[in-house]
N, C-alpha and C positions, 0 to 999 in steps of 0.2 A: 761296422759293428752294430750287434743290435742292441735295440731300446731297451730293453732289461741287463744288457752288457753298458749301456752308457750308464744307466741309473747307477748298477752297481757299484763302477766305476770312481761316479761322483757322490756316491753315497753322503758321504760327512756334509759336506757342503749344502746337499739338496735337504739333507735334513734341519738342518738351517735356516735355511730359507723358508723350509716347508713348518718351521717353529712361529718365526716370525709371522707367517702370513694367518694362523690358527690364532695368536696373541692378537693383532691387528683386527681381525673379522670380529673377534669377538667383542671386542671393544666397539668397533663400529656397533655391531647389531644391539649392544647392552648400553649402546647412548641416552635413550628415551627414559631407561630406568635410571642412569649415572645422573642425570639433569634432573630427575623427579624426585630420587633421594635425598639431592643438594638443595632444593627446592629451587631452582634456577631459568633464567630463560638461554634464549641462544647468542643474546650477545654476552650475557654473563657466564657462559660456560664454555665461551670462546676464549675470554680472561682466562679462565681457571686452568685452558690448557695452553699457552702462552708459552709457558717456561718448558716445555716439552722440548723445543727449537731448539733453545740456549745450551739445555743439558744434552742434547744429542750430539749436537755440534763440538761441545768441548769433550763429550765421548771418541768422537770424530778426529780431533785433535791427538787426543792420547792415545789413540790405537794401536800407533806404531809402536810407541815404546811400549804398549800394554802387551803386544804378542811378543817382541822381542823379550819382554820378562818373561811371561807364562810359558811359551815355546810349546811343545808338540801340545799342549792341551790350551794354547789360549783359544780356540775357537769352542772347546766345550764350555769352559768357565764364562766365556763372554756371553753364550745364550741360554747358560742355566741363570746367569744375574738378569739379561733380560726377563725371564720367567719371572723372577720373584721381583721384579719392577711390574709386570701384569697384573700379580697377586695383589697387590693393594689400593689399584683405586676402587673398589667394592669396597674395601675394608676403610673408605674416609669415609663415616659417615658424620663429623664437621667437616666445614666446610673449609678451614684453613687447614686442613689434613690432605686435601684434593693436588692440589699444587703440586706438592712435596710428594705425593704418590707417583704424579703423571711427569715428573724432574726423573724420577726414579726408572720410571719404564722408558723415558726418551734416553736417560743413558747407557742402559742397557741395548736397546738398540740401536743407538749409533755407533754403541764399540762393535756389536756382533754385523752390525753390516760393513763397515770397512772389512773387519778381519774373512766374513763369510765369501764377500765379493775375491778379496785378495785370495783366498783359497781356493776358489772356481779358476782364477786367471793364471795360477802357480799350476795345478791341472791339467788344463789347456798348454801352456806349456811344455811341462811335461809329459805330456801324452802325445802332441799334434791331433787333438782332439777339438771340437767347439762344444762345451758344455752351458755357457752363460744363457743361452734359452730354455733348457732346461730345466735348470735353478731358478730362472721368473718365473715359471711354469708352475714351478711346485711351490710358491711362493702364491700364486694366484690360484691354484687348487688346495691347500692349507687356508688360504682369508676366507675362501668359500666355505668350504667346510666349519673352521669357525663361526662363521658367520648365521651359518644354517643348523649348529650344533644349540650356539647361544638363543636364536628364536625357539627352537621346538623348549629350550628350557624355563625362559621366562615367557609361554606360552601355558609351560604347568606350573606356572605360579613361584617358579625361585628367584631369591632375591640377587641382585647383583652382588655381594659378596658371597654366595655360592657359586652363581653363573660362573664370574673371571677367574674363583680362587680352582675350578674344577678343568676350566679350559687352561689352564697356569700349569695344574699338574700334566695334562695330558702334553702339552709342549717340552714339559721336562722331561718325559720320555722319548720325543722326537732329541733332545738336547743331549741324550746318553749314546744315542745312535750317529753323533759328531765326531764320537771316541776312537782314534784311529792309533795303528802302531807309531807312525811318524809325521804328526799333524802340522808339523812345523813349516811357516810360511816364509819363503824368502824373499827379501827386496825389501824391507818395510826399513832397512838403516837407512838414514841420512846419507844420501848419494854425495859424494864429493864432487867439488866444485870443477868445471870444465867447461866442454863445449855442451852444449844445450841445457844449459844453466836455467836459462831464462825459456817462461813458458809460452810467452807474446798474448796473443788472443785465440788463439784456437781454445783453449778450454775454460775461457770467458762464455765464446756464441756458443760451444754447443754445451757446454752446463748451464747457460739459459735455455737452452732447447729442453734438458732432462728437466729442468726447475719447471716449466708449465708443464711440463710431459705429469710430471708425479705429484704438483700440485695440485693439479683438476684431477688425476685421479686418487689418491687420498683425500682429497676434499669430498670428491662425492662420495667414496666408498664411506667413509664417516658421517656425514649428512645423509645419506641415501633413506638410511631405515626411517628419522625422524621426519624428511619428507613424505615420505610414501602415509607414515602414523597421521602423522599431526596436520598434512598441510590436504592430501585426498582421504582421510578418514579409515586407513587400513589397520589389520591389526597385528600384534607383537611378532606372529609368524609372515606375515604380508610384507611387514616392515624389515624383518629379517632377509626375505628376500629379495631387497633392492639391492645390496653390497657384493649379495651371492650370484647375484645375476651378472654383475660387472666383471667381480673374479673369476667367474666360470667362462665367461667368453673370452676372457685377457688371458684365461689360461691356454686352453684351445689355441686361442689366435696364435701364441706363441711358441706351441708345439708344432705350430708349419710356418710358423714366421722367418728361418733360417732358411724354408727353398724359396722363399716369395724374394725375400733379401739377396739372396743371389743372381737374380733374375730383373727386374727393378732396379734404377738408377736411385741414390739416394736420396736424392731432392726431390725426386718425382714420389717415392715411399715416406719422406715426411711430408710432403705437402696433401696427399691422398691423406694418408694417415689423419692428418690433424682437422683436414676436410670434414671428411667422413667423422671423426670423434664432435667437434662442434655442433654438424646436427643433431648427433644425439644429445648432445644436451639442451637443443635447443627443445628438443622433443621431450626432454624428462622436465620442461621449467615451464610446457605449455598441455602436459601431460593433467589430464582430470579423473582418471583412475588410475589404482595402481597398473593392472595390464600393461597401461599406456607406458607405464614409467619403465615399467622392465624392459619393451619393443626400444626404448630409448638406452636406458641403461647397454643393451644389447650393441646396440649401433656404435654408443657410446666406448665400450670394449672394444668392441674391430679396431675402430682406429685409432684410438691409443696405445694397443700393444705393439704397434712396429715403433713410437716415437722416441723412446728411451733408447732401445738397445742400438737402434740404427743412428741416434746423435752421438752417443758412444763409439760407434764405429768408428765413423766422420772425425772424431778425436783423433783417434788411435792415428788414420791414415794420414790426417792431416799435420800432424805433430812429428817433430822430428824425433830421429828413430833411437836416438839416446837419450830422447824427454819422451817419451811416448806414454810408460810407465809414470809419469808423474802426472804428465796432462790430462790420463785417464782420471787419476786420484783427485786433480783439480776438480774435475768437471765433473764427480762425483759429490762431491762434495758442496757444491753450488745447486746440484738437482735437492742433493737431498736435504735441502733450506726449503724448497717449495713441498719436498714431501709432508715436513713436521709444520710450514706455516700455514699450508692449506687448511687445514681442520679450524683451525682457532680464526683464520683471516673468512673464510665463509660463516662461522659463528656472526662475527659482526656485520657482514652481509644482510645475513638472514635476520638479525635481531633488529639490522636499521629498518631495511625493506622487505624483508620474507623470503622463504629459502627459494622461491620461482625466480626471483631477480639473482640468488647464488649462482644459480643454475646458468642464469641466462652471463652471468659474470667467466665463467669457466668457459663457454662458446667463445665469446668473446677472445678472450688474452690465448685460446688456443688458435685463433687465425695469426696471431703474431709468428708462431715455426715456419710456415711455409720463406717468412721474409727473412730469419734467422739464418737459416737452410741456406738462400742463394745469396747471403750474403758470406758464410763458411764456406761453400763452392768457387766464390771469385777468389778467394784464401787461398785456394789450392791450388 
């Protein structure tokens, strides 16, 4: 099938994803003004998004029953609420207003990504298709794009509640194009009790493997721009494109990530992968211009984008084949705790010791996959 037949395909879904990642870049890129508005530093504005985790996760929680209510439209309702969770943190300008905005955008995107992810996998299914690289793809081509929409704008002087509330609307138009004739997701009831009841530890190791995977990279895509501003002296458009750099090569990368992945063992693909992603951070934390940081940012991309979907694999394979569907959702669900806590947990990083030691923090905890990997492998 071709690529404009796959796209079409997965249309609803990619649109989704390709919401999310336009919401997320822009927020990245408009961090510099969100902290200068609030009048705040980086451990304080670490706090401030804190409660993003909590609300995602109990989004996360109720997803199931959220699409079993909504049914053929719960994937449009759950990413037009994400939208208007986007809309407002520009529009805190107190500062006990922030919190309660950014509660607001992690719930909305914890509902729309269970249900988004569950609708790519109902797909696949149904089709004998592989679509889930596709869908990160446009997920990592949407953050760019945001992220490079939000600079050129507070570049011509708009305030962050222009910036977010204008990238909010344009996501609500990717969130119209979810609208399918029979969007209904199946699997999300409470499986009755039986044989593979129990999930063991397969989707323990490898939702620790997606948990560094998506923590270091939301971490620096969120930090990225106020590095590149504040710590080598770049400016609003410079800063802009530290995040865009990141999504733009995670996108790529995962547009040929499915023949590398077929070809490649999977311990040997996260252990490269997680390699290769740690020097680039080590290269974005010892980086003295921006140039530098992007050549890092860049490296940095390569090899993160195989270590999410290929720990996901490792699940799937490794879990027995009447928990497999649950183990995925396990281990989804444990990543995406490092997704929403990276931002706020490099905040305090950066605000004890400066964002070069975040940086050099993300190097770090990504050498831990390669040991995760072969210890998931003796599993099997």
């Amino acid at each position: 099938m071709s690529f404009l037949s796959l796209l079409a395909v997965s249309r609803p879904a990619v649109a989704a994803f390709a919401a999310m990642g336009i919401l997320w870049g822009s927020f990245a890129a408009a961090l510099p003004d969100l902290k200068a508005m609030l009048g705040v530093d980086e451990a304080q504005m670490g706090l401030l998004m804190f409660m993003t985790p909590a609300a995602a996760v109990t989004a996360m929680l109720i997803a199931p029953a959220a699409g079993l209510a909504f049914g053929r439209i719960a994937l449009p309702v759950a990413t037009l609420l994400m939208c208007v969770g986007f809309f407002l943190p520009g529009q805190a300008s107190v500062i006990w207003m922030f919190p309660l905005a950014m509660m607001a955008a992690g719930f909305g995107t914890g509902l729309t990504d269970v249900l988004m992810n569950a609708r790519v996998a109902a797909m696949e299914a149904a089709r004998g298709l592989h679509l889930m690289n596709l869908a990160h793809a446009a997920y990592s081509f949407g953050y760019a794009g945001g992220s490079i929409g939000t600079g050129l704008m507070r570049q011509a002087g708009w305030s962050p509640a222009w910036v977010l509330g204008t990238m909010a609307a344009m996501a609500a138009l990717m969130a119209l194009m979810t609208i399918e004739r029979d969007g209904r997701i199946e699997g999300l009831a409470r499986p009755k009790s039986g044989p593979g009841r129990g999930l063991g530890w397969v989707p323990v190791i490898g939702g620790a493997m997606v948990f560094i995977a998506f923590l270091t990279e939301n971490a620096a895509e969120n930090w990225s721009a106020l590095h590149i501003e504040q710590t080598l002296g770049g400016s609003p458009a410079h800063g802009a494109m530290g995040p865009a750099t990141l999504a733009l090569t995670m996108g790529v990368a995962r547009l040929v990530g499915q023949g590398i992945a077929g070809r490649v063992a999977p311990v040997l693909l996260l252990t490269a992968g997680a390699v290769i992603s740690a020097a680039g951070a080590f290269a974005v934390a010892a980086a003295t211009a921006p140039w530098m940081a992007y050549a890092g940012f860049i490296v940095m991309g390569i090899g993160s984008s195989v270590i999410a979907p290929t720990a996901f694999s490792l699940v799937g394979s490794h879990a027995a084949p009447e928990a497999r569907a649950r183990a995925v959702a396990r281990a989804t669900l444990f990543g995406y705790l490092g997704y929403f806590i990276g931002p706020p947990g490099f905040g305090f990083i950066a605000g004890s010791l400066g964002l070069r030691y975040a940086f050099v923090f993300a190097a770090v905890i990504l050498l831990f996959v390669p040991l995760l990997a072969r210890i998931m492998a003796r599993r099997g």
